[in-house]
C-alpha positions as CSV (number, residue, x, y, z in Angstrom):
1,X,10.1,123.6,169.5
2,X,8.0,121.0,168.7
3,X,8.6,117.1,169.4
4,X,8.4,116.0,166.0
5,X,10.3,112.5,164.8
6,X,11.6,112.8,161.7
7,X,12.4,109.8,158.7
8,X,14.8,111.0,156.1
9,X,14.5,109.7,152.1
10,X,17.3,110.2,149.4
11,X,16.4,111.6,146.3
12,X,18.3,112.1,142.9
13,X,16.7,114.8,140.2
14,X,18.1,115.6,137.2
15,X,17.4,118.6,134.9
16,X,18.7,120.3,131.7
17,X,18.1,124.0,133.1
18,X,20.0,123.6,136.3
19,X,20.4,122.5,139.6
20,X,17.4,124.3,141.5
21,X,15.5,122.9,138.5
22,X,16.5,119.3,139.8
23,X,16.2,119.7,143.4
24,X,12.8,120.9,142.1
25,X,11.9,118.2,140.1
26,X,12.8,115.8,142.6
27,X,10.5,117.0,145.5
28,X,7.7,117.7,143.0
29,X,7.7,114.2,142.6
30,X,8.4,113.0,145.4
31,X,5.3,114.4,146.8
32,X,3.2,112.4,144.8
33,X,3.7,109.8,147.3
34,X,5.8,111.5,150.1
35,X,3.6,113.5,152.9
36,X,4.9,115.8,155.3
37,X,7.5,116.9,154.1
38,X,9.6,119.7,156.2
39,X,13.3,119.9,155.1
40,X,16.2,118.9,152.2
41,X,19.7,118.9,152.7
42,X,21.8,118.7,149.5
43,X,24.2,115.9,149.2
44,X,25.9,115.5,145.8
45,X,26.0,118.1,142.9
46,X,27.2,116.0,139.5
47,X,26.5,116.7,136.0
48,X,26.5,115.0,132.8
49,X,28.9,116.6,129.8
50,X,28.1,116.5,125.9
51,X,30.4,117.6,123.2
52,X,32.3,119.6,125.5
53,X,29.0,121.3,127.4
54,X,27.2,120.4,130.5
55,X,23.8,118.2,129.4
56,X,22.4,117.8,132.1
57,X,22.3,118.2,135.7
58,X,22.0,115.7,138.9
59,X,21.4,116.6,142.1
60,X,21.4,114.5,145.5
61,X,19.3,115.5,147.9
62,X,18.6,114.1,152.0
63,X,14.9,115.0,152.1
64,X,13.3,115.0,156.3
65,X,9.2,114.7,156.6
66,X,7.3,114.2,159.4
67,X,6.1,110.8,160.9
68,X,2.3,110.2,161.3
């Protein structure tokens, strides 16, 4: 196993297909900035309801990467 130290980030993504979709959406752009990333953890599943339907959803995510 390697000896790796690890710094951990919270992320919140939000989609109207789903929740893969927003865990998607938020490590897509997350790694714009974000390098090294290894691992997510999910955290918090909520959603937001319209006229009786869900709109959208939000999903919290604990998101590990790899120190330089």
């Amino acid at each position: 196993m390697s000896e790796n130290v690890y710094k951990q980030i919270e992320l919140t993504g939000s989609s109207k297909q789903g929740m893969e979709d927003a865990i998607n959406n938020a490590i897509e752009k997350a790694s714009e900035t974000v390098r090294n990333m290894r691992w997510f953890k999910v955290v918090d599943t909520r959603g937001h309801i319209m006229d009786g339907s869900v709109e959208y959803w939000q999903v919290t995510i604990k998101v590990g990467f790899t120190m330089d």
